[in-house]
C-alpha positions as CSV (number, residue, x, y, z in Angstrom):
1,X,66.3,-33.7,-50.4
2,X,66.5,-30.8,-48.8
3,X,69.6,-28.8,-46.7
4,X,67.5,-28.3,-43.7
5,X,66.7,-32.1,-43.8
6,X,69.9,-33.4,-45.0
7,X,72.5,-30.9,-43.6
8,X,70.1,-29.1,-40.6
9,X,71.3,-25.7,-42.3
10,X,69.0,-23.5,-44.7
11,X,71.8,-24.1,-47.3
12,X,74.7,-26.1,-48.1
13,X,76.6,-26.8,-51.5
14,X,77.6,-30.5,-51.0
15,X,81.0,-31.9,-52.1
16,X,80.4,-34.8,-54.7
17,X,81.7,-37.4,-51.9
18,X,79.0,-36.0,-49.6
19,X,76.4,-36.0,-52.5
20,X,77.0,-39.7,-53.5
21,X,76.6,-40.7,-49.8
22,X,73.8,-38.4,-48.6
23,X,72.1,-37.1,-51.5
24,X,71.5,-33.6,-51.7
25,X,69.0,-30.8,-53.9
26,X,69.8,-29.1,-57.1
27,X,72.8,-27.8,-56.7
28,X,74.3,-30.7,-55.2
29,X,73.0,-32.5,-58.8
30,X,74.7,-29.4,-60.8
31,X,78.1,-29.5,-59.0
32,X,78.0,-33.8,-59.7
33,X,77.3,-33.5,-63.7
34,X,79.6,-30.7,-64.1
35,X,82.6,-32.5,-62.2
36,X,81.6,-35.8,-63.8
37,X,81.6,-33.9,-67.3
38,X,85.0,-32.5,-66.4
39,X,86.2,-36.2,-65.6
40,X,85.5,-37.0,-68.6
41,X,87.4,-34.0,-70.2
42,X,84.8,-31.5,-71.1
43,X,86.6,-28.1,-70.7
44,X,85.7,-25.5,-67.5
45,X,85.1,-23.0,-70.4
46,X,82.4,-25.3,-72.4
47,X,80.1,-25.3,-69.1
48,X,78.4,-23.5,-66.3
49,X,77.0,-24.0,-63.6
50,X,73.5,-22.3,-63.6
51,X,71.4,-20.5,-60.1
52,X,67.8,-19.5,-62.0
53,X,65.0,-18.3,-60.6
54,X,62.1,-20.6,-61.4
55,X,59.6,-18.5,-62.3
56,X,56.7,-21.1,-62.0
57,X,57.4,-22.0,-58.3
58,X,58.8,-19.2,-57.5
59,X,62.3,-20.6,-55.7
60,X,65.7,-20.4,-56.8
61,X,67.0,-23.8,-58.4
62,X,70.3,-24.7,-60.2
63,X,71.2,-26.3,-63.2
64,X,74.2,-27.5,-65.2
65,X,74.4,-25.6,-68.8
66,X,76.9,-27.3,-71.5
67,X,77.7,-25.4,-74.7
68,X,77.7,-27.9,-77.3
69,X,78.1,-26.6,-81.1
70,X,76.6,-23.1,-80.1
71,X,73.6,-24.6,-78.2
72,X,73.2,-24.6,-74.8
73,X,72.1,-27.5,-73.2
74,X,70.5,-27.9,-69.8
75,X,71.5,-31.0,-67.6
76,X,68.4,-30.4,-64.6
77,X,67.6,-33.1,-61.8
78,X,63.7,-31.4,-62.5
79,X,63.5,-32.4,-66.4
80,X,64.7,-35.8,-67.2
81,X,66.3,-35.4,-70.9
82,X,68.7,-33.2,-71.6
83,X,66.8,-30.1,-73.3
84,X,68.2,-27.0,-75.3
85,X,68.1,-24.1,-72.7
86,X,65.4,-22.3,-75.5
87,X,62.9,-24.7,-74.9
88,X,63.3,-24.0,-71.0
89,X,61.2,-20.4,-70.3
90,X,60.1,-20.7,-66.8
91,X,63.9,-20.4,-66.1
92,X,65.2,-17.0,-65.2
93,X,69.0,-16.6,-64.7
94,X,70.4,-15.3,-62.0
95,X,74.1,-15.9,-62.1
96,X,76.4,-18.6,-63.7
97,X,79.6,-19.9,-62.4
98,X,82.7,-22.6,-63.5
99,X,86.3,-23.1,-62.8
100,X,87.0,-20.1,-64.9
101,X,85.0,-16.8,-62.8
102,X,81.1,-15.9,-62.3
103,X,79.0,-14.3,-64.4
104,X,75.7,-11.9,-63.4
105,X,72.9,-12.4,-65.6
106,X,70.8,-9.4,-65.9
107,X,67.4,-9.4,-67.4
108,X,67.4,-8.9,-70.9
């Protein structure tokens, strides 16, 4: 669902309270897996979450990215399984962020 349908505001990071009662979009689903992750005592440092540009529709989207034995594993509310983040090309990052600090992602 939308912000503009959900919140009536172009864009609005929900708190997992307000996610659980209204819904939300992507980064509402992000924000969820990472703090249910961290409930269940993944470390900060061992994930991100992800703002990409999605270069097939052409709109930003975000994702939650776990390290897991040097892969990188994407958690995303658009592709079901859980998928190693190499297998995910249409997916341009833009920046990253966890409890930790942010990170800028420059092309490579």
């Amino acid at each position: 669902m939308t912000d503009a349908k959900n919140y009536d505001v172009t864009d609005y990071w929900a708190t997992p309270d307000e996610f659980t009662k209204r819904g939300g979009d992507c980064e509402d689903y992000a924000i969820a897996k990472f703090l249910t992750l961290r409930a269940l005592n993944v470390p900060s440092t061992a994930m991100r979450v992800v703002v990409v540009q999605d270069m097939n529709l052409k709109v930003g989207h975000a994702i939650a990215a776990v390290y897991v034995a040097n892969r990188i594993l994407v958690l995303d509310n658009q592709i079901k399984p859980v998928v190693a983040a190499e297998t995910v090309k249409h997916y341009m990052p833009l920046f990253s962020l966890n409890e930790e600090g942010w990170w800028l992602h420059r092309p490579a």
